[in-house]
C-alpha positions in Angstrom: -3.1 6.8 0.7 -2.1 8.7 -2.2 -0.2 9.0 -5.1 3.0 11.2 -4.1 5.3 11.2 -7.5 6.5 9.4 -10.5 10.1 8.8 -11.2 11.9 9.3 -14.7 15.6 9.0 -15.1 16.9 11.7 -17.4 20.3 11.8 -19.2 20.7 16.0 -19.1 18.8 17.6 -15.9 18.6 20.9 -17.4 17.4 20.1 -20.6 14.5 17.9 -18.5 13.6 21.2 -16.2 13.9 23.5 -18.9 11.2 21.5 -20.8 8.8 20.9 -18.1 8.7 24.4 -16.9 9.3 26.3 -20.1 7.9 24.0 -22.6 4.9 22.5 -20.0 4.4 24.6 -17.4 5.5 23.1 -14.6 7.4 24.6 -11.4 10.8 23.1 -9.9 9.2 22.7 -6.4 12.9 21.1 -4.9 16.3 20.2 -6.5 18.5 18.4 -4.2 22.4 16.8 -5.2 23.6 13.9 -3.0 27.6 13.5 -3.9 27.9 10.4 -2.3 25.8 8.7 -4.7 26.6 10.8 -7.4 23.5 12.1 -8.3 20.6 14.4 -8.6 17.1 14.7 -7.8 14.7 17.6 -9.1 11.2 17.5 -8.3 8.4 19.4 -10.9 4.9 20.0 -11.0 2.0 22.2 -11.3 1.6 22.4 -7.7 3.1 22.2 -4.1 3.6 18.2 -3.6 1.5 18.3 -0.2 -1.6 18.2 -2.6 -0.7 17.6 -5.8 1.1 14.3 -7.8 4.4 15.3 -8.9 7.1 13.8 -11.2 10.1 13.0 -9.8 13.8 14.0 -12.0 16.5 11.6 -11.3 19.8 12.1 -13.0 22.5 9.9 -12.0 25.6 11.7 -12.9 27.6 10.6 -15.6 24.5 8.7 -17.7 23.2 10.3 -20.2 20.5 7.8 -21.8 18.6 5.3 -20.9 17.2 1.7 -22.2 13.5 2.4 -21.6 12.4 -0.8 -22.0 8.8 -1.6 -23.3 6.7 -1.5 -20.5 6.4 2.0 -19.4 3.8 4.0 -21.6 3.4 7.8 -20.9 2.5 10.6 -18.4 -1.0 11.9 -19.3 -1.9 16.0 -18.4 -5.0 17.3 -18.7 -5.3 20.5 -20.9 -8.3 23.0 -21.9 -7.1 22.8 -25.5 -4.9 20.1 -27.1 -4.6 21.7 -30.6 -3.3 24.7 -28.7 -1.3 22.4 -26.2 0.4 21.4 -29.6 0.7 24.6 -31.2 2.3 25.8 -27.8 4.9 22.8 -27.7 6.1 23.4 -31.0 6.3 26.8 -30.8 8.5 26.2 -27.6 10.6 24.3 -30.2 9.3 20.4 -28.2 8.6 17.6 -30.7 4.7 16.6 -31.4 4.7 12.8 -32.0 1.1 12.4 -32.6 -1.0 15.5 -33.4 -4.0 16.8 -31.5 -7.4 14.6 -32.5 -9.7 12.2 -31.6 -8.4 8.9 -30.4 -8.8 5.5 -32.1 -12.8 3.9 -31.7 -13.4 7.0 -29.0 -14.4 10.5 -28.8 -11.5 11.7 -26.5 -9.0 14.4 -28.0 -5.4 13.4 -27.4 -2.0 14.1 -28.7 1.2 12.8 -27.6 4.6 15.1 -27.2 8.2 13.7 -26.3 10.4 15.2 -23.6 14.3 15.6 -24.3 15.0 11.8 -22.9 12.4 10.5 -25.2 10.0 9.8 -23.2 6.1 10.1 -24.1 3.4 12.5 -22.5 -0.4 13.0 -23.4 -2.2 15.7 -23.8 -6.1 14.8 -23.2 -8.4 18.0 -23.7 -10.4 18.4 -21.3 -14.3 17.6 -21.2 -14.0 15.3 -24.5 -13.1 12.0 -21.9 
């Protein structure tokens, strides 16, 4: 068994790819419409979805936002350097919601960012967890 995807519901698909390949990286690795269910799903990720976890864009024409809830937290990435993951994300013109730095009672260097629909992702530097 493995983990294959997770699954976010987005309110504007190109705004959501746009930001996690331009802004984060990522690749679309399939896009695929299904009109008679009226909507969209676009698959990203850093690599081909044979060996790597992926995240899963679902935009169901015709919504475009979504009560989140309170149970979901984030998506966490890895990255050499969060300071410069920061920097990068702003300069993309993304939104830092907590700046690069050690976490709480820990040693770990995180920062969170937000995508287009609002929802949170992690940056954990690498080596520091």
């Amino acid at each position: 068994m493995r983990l294959l995807h997770t699954m976010l519901r987005v309110g504007n698909l190109d705004k959501s790819i746009a930001f996690y390949t331009q802004v984060l990286g990522m690749q679309v690795l399939r896009k695929h419409e299904y009109p008679d269910g009226k909507f969209t799903l676009a698959f990203v990720g850093y690599g081909d979805e044979q060996d790597n976890t992926v995240l899963e864009l679902t935009y169901n024409w015709g919504t475009e936002s979504y009560d989140k809830g309170n149970a979901y937290g984030h998506i966490a990435i890895e990255v050499d350097d969060a300071y410069k993951a920061c920097e990068a994300v702003k300069q993309a013109g993304g939104k830092v919601v907590r700046e690069a730095g050690p976490m709480m009672h820990g040693t770990t260097v995180i920062a969170f960012i937000e995508d287009p629909d609002g929802y949170k992702v992690e940056f954990i530097q690498k080596g520091t967890f």
